[in-house]
C-alpha positions, 0 to 999 in steps of 0.5 A: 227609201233613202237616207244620209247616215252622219260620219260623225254618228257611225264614229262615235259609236251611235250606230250599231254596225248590224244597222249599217250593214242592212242599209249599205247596198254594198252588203246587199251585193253578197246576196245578188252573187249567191243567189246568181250561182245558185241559179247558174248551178241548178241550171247546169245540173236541172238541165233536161238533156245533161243533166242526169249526166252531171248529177250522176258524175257528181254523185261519183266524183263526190263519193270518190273524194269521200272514199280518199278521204276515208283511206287518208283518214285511216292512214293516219290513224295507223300512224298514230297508233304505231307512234303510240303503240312505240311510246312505251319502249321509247320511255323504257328504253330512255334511260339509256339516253342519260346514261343511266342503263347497264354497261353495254359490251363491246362488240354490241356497241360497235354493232350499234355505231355501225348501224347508226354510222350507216345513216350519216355518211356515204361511205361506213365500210371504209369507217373501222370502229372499236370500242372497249368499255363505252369508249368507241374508237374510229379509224380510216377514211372519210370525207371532210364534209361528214365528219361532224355528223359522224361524230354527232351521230356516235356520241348519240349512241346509247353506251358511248361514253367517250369517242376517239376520231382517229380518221382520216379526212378526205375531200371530195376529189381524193383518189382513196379507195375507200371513198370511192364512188358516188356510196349509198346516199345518206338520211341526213345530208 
């Protein structure tokens, strides 16, 4: 049975599209593929010599993929539930960030700089700090290309008020013995 749909119906919305779809043979074409994997499919795994074989390699391979599903799974759980578990010193510690903690003293603060110092740049030995009263002095060597992030990175400090850059910048080739040597790489480079 065949027969001609007008263009001009199917534009002006005559026809509903489910209609159309069950009288084209390009969307009976779908069916012919499904239905030649399937058969393709149940012969490679019914096959009477191996097929016992494949179905067995199925089920392990198939189980595998279960168990790294699972292992994935609860990796990030974890890691959720450790992001989660940190939220509430994060927030009781955020005051901090807007200056509005207890005054810091000195030598904890330079402890502080330090540490994060030793995130940003190659070399944070060669860096001397000093603070006195929230504002943090840096003196010494360091390479021109980490000064802006060095300086970033103190100003973020909780307790720094003022930063003072008293250093001296070097480019990559000085013979500066503090700046000698490739340094521990750095998190953000």
């Amino acid at each position: 049975m065949s027969f001609e749909i007008d263009d001009d119906l199917i534009n002006e919305g005559a026809w509903p599209q489910a209609t159309l779809a069950k009288r084209r043979p390009e969307s009976r074409l779908g069916g012919w593929v499904a239905g030649f994997l399937v058969g393709i499919a149940s012969a490679y795994f019914l096959d009477p010599d191996r097929g016992r074989r494949r179905r067995a390699m199925f089920v392990d391979q198939a189980g595998r993929r279960v168990r790294e599903a699972a292992i994935w799974v609860g990796k990030k759980q974890r890691h959720v539930s450790h992001i989660l578990e940190g939220l509430p010193h994060r927030f009781s510690h955020s005051a901090a960030y807007f200056g509005e903690a207890e005054p810091v003293d000195d030598e904890r603060l330079v402890q502080r700089v330090r540490a994060q110092m030793g995130r940003v740049t190659r070399h944070p030995g060669s860096i001397f700090v000093t603070a006195r009263a929230g504002r943090v002095t840096l003196t010494g060597p360091v390479m021109a290309d980490e000064i802006e992030h060095v300086m970033k990175c103190v100003r973020m400090v909780p307790g720094v008020k003022h930063v003072v850059n008293a250093t001296t910048s070097y480019s990559r080739g000085a013979k500066v013995p503090g700046l000698q040597g490739e340094g521990k790489p750095y998190l953000n480079g």
